[in-house]
KOLFINU-740266 format. One record per residue: residue number from 1; chain; x, y, z of N, C-alpha, C, O in turn. Coordinates in pm, whole numbers, plus 50000, padded with zeros to 5 digits. Example, Ala and Ser with C-alpha at 12.3 -4.5 7.8 and 13.67 -1.06 7.14 Angstrom:
BEGIN
+------+-------+--------+---------+-------+---------+----------+-------+--------+---------+-------+--------+---------+-------+
: resi : chain : n_east : n_north :  n_up : ca_east : ca_north : ca_up : c_east : c_north :  c_up : o_east : o_north :  o_up :
+------+-------+--------+---------+-------+---------+----------+-------+--------+---------+-------+--------+---------+-------+
:    1 :     A :  51319 :   49431 : 50780 :   51230 :    49550 : 50780 :  51320 :   49670 : 50780 :  51424 :   49668 : 50846 :
:    2 :     A :  51285 :   49775 : 50708 :   51367 :    49894 : 50714 :  51290 :   50003 : 50787 :  51341 :   50114 : 50804 :
+------+-------+--------+---------+-------+---------+----------+-------+--------+---------+-------+--------+---------+-------+
This chain:
BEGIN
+------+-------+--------+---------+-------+---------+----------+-------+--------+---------+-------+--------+---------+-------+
: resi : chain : n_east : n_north :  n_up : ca_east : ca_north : ca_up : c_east : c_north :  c_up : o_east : o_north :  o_up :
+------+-------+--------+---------+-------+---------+----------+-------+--------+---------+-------+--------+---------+-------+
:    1 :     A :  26784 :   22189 : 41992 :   26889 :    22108 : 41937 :  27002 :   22200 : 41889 :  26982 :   22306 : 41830 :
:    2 :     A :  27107 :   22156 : 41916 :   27232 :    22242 : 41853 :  27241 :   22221 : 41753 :  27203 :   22124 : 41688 :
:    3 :     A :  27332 :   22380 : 41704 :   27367 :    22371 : 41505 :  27449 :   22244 : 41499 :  27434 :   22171 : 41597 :
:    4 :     A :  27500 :   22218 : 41441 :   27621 :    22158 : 41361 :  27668 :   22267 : 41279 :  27610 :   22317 : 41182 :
:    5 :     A :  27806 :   22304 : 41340 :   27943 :    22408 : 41266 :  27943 :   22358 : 41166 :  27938 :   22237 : 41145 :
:    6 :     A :  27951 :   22488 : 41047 :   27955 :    22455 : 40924 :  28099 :   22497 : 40892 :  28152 :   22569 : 40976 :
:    7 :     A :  28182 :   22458 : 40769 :   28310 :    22502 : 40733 :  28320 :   22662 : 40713 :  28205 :   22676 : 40670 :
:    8 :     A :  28356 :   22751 : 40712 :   28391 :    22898 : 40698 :  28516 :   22920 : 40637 :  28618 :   22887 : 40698 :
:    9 :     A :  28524 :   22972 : 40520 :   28662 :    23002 : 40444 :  28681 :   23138 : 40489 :  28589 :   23220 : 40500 :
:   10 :     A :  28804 :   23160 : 40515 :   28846 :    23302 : 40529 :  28976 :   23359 : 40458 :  29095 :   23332 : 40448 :
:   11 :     A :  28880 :   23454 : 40414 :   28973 :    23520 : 40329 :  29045 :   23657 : 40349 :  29025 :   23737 : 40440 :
:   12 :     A :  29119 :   23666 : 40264 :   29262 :    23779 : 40294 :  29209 :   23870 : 40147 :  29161 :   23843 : 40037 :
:   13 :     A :  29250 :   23985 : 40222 :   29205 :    24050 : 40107 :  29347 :   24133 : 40077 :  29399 :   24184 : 40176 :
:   14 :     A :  29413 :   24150 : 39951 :   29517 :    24212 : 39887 :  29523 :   24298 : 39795 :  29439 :   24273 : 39708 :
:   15 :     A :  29614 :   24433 : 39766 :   29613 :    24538 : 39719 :  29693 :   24496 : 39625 :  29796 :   24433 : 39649 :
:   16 :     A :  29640 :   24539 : 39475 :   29753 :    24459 : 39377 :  29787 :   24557 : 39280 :  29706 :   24604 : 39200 :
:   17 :     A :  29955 :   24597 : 39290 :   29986 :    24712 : 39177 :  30069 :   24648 : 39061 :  30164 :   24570 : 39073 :
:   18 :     A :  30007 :   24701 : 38938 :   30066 :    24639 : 38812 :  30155 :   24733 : 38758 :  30156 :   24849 : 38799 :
:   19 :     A :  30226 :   24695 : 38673 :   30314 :    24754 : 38630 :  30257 :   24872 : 38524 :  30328 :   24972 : 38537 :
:   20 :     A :  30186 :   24886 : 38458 :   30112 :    25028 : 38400 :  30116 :   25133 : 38477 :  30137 :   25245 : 38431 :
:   21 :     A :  30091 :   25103 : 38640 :   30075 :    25202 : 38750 :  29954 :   25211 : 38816 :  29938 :   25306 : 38892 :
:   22 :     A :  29848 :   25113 : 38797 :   29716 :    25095 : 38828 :  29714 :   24972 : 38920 :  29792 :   24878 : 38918 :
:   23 :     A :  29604 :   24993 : 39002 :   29626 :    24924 : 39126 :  29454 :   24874 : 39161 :  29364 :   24959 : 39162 :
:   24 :     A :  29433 :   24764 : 39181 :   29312 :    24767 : 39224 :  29338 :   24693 : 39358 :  29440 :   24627 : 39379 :
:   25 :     A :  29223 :   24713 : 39460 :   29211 :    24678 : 39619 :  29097 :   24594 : 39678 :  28979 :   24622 : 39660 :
:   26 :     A :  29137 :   24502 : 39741 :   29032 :    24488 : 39820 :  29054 :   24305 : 39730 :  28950 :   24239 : 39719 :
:   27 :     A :  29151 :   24257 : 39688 :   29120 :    24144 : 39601 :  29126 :   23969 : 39691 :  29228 :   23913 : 39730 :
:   28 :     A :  29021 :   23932 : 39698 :   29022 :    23784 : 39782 :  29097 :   23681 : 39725 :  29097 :   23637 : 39610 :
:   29 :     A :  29174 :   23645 : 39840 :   29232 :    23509 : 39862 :  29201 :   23423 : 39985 :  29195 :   23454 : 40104 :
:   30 :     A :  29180 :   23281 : 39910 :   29151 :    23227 : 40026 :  29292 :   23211 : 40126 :  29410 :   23190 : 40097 :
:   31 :     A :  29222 :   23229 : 40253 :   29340 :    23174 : 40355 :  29398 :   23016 : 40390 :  29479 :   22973 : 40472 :
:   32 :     A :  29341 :   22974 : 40319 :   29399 :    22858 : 40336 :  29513 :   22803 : 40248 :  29581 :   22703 : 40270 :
:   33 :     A :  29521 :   22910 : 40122 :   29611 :    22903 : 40058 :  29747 :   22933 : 40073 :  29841 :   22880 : 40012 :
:   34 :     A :  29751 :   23025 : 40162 :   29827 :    23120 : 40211 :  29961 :   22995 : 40348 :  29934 :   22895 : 40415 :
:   35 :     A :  30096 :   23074 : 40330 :   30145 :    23018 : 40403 :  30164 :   23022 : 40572 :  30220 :   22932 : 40634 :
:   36 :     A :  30117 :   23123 : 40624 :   30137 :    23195 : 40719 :  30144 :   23338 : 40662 :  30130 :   23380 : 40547 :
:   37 :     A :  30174 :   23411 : 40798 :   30140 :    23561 : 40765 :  30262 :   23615 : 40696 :  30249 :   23737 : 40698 :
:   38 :     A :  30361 :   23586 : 40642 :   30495 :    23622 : 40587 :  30491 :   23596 : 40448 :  30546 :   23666 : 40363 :
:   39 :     A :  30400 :   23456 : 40418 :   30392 :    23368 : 40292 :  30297 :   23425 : 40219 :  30188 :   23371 : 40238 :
:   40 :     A :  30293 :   23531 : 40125 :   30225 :    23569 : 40025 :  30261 :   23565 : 39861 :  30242 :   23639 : 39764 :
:   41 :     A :  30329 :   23428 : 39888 :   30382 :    23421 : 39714 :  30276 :   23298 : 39671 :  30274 :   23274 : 39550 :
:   42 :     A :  30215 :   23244 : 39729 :   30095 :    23184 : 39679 :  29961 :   23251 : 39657 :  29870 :   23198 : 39594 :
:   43 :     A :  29950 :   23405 : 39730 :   29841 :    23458 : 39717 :  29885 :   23485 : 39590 :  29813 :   23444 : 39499 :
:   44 :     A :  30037 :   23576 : 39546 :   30063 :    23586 : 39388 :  29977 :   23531 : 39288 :  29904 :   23579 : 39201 :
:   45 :     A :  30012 :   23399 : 39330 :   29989 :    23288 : 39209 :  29848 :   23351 : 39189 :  29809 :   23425 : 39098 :
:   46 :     A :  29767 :   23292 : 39322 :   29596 :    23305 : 39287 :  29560 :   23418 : 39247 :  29444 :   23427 : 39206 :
:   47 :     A :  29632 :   23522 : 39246 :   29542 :    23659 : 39180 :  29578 :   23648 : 39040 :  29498 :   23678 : 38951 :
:   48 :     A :  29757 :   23585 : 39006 :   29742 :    23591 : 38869 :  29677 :   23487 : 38778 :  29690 :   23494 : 38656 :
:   49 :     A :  29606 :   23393 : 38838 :   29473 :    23292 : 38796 :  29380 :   23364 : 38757 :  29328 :   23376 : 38646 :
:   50 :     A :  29353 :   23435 : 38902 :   29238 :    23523 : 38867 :  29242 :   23612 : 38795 :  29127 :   23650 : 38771 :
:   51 :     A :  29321 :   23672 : 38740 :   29375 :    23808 : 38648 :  29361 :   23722 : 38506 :  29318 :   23788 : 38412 :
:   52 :     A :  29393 :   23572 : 38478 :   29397 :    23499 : 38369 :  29254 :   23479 : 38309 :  29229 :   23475 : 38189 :
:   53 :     A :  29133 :   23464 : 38446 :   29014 :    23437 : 38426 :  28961 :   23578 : 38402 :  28904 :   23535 : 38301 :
:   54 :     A :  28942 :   23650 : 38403 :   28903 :    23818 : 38361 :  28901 :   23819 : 38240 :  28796 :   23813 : 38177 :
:   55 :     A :  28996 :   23825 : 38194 :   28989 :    23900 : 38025 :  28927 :   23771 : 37926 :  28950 :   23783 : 37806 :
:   56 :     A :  28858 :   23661 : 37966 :   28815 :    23602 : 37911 :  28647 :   23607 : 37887 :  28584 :   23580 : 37785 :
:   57 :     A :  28581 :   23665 : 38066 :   28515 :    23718 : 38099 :  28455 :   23860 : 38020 :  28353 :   23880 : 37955 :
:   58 :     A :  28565 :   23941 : 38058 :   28564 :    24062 : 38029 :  28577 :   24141 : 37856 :  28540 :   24245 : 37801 :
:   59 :     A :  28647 :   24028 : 37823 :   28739 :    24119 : 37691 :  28858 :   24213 : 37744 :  28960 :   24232 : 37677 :
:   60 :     A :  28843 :   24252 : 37829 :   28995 :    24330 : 37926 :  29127 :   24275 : 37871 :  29122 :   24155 : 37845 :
:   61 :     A :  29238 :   24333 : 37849 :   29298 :    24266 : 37853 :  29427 :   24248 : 37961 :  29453 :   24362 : 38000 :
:   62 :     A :  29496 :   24173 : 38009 :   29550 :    24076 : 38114 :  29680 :   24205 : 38138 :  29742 :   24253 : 38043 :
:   63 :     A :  29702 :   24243 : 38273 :   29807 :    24318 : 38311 :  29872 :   24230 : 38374 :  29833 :   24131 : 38436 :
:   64 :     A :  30024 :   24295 : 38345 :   30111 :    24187 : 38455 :  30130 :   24254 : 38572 :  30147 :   24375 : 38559 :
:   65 :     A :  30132 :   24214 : 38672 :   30131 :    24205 : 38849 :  30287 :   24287 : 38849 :  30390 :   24258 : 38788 :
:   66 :     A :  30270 :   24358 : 38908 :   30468 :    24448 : 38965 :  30462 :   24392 : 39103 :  30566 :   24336 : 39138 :
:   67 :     A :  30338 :   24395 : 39212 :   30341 :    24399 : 39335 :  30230 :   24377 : 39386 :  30130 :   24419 : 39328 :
:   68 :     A :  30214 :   24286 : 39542 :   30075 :    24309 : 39590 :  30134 :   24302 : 39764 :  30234 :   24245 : 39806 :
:   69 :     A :  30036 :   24377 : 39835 :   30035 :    24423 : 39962 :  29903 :   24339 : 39996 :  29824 :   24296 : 39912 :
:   70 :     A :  29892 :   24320 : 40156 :   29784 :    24289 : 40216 :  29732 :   24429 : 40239 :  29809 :   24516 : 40278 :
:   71 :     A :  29564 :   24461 : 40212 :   29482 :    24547 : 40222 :  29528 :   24597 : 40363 :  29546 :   24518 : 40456 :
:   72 :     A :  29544 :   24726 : 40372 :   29529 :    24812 : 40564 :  29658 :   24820 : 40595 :  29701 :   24887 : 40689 :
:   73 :     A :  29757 :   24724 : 40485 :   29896 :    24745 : 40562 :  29960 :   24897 : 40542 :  30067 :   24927 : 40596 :
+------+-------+--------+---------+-------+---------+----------+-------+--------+---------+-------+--------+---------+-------+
């Protein structure tokens, strides 16, 4: 009997430099969020969600974003 295809999210992974000068890599976004390959001001948003959810987690506290690249570029 055949599978039945299950949904698969794919994600983008982005290099994100903050303004301190520290940079972490490798950070997931889903692609579906994303506008096309030009449109990375919604990945923005979702990392700085995710940057919001950390230091709540963590005790860390919250850097602001200067810049983010797609990983390999």
């Amino acid at each position: 009997m055949a599978r039945k295809s299950t949904a698969r999210s794919e994600f983008v992974m982005f290099d994100v430099f903050y303004v301190d000068g520290s940079q972490r890599s490798n950070r997931k976004v889903d692609g579906n969020l994303l506008g096309g390959l030009d449109s990375d001001e919604t990945a923005k948003a979702a990392i700085e969600e995710q940057d919001r959810l950390i230091p709540e987690k963590s005790g860390l506290p919250s850097l602001e974003i200067k810049s983010i690249k797609r990983s390999g570029k």
